[in-house]
C-alpha positions in Angstrom: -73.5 -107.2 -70.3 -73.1 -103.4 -70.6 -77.3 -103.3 -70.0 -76.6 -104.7 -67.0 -74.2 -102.7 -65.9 -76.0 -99.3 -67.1 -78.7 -100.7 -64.6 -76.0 -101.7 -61.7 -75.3 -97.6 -62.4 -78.7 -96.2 -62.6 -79.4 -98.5 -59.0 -76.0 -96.7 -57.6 -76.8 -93.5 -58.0 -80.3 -93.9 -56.6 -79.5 -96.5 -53.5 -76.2 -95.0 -52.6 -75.7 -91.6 -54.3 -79.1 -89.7 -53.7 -79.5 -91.3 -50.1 -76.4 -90.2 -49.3 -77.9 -86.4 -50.0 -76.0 -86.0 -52.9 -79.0 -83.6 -54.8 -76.6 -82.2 -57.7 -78.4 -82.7 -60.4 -75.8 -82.4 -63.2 -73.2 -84.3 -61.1 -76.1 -87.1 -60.7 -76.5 -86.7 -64.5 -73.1 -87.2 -64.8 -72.9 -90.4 -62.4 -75.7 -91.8 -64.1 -73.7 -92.5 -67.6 -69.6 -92.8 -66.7 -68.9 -96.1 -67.0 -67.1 -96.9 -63.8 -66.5 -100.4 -65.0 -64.2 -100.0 -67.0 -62.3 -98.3 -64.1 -62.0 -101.4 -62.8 -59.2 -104.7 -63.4 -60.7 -106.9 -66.2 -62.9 -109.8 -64.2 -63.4 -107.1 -61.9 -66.4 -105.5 -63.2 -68.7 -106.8 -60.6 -67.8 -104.9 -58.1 -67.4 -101.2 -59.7 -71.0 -100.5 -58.4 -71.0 -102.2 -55.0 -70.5 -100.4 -51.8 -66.9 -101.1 -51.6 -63.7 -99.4 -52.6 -62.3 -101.0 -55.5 -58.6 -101.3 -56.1 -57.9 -100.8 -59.9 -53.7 -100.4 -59.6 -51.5 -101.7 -56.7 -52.4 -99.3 -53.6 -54.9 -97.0 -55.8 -58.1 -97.4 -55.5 -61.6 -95.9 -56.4 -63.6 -94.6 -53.7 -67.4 -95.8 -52.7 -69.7 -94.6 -55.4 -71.0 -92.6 -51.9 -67.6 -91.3 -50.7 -66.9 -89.8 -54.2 -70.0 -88.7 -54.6 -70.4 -86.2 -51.6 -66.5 -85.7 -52.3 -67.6 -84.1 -55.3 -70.5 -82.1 -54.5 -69.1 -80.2 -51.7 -66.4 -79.3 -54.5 -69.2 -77.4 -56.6 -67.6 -78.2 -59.8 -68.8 -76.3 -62.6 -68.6 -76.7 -66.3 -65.3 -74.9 -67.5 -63.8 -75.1 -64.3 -59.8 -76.2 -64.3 -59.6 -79.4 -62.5 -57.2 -82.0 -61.3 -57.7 -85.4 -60.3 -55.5 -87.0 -58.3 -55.3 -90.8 -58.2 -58.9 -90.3 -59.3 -59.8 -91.8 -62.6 -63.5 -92.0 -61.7 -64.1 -88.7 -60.4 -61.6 -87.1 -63.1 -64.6 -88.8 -66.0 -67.4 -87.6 -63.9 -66.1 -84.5 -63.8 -64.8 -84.4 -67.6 -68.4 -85.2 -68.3 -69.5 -82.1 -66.4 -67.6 -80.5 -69.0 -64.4 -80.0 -66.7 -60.8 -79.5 -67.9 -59.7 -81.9 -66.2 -55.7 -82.9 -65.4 -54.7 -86.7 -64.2 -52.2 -87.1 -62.4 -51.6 -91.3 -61.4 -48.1 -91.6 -61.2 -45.2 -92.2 -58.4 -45.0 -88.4 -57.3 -48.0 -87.7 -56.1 -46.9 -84.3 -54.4 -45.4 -83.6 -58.0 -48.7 -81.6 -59.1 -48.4 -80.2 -62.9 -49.5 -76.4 -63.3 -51.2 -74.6 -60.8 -55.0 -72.2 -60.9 -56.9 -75.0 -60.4 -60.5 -74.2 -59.6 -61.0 -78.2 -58.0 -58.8 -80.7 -57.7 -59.9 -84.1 -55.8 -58.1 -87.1 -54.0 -59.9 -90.7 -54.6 -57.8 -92.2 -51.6 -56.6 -91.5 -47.9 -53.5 -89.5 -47.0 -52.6 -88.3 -43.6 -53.3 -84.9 -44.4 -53.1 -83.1 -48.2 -49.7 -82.1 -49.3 -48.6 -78.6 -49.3 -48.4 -78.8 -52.6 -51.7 -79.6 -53.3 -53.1 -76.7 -51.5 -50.7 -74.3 -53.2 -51.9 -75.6 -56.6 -55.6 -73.9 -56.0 -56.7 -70.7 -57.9 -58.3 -68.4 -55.8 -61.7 -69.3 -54.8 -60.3 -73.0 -56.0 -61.9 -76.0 -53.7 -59.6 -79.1 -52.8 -61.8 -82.6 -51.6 -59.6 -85.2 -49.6 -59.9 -87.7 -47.1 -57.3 -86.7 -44.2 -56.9 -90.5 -42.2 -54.5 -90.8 -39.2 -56.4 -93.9 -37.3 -59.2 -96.0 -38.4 -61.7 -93.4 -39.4 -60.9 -90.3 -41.8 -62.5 -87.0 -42.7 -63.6 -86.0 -45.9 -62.1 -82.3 -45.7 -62.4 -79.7 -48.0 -59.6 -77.0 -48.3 -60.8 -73.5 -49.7 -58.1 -70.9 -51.0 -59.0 -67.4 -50.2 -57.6 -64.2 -50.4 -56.5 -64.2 -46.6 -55.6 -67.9 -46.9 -56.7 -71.3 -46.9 -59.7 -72.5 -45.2 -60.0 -76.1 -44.2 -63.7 -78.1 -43.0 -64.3 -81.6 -42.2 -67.5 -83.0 -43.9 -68.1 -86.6 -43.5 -66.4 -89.2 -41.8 -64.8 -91.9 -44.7 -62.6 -95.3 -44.5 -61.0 -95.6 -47.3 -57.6 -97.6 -47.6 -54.5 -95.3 -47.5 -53.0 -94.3 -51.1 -49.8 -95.7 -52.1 -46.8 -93.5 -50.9 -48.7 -91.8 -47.9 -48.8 -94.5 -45.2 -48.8 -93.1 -41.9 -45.6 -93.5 -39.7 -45.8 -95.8 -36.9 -44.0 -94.4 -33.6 -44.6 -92.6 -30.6 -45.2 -88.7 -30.5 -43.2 -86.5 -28.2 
């Protein structure tokens, strides 16, 4: 089975990845040997290369092998870069294989980020829009990739600290579910 799944990942990257004008060559490297099966819920395998999010805990789930992968080229990660992946287990491997330092955080408190100086951190699942606390985790020139989602359709963003502030740029539109704990709140605006 793993043959066939080393060829489900070699097909992903070059029928949804590199069409998707992700032309990284060590993040492709990277995509091309994680095994994002074993991401996945046992039985579940099937569908850790199809072009689909995949839940693999209740309310967390990975992103579209396309999603993730422009997620984390506009990031620029590089090796030795300080990184944190939130609610990310795929992209935290990919990016542990680029030879990131890379800190998971996949627990209740999402907001609760350990440490700070983080060079990239990235989001695998929808939030209204990135917690303050995210933003003031980034080292200077750090890079944050999330998808902000209010409605039906989201926006990759990427959040950019700078020495006058934070920068913020919308990249792609996305649909992923909403992650656990950051449903939006129904009711009427004022």
């Amino acid at each position: 089975m793993s043959s066939d799944f080393a060829a489900a990942r070699l097909n992903m990257v070059e029928s949804q990845i590199r069409t998707a004008d992700v032309t990284d060559l060590p993040l492709q490297d990277a995509l091309r040997v994680v095994p994002r099966e074993a991401l996945v819920p046992a039985g579940k395998g099937y569908l850790a290369y199809a072009d689909a999010d995949v839940e693999y805990a209740p309310g967390r789930w990975l992103l579209r092998p396309r999603d993730v992968g422009k997620l984390l080229q506009h990031l620029r990660p590089r090796e030795g870069d300080k990184a944190l992946a939130i609610a990310a287990p795929y992209a935290a491997a990919v990016l542990e294989q680029m030879g990131l330092a890379v800190t998971r955080l996949d627990g209740d408190d999402l907001t609760a980020v350990p440490g700070s100086g983080y060079d990239v951190i990235i989001c695998e699942g929808a939030v209204p829009r990135a917690p303050a606390s995210w933003t003031k985790s980034l080292a200077q020139g750090g890079r944050l990739a999330v998808i902000e989602r209010e409605g039906p359709v989201g926006r990759a963003v990427i959040y950019v600290r700078a020495e006058d502030g934070l920068g913020r740029r919308a990249v792609f539109d996305a649909t992923p579910p909403m992650l656990a704990g950051f449903a939006v709140e129904q009711g009427f605006a004022f």
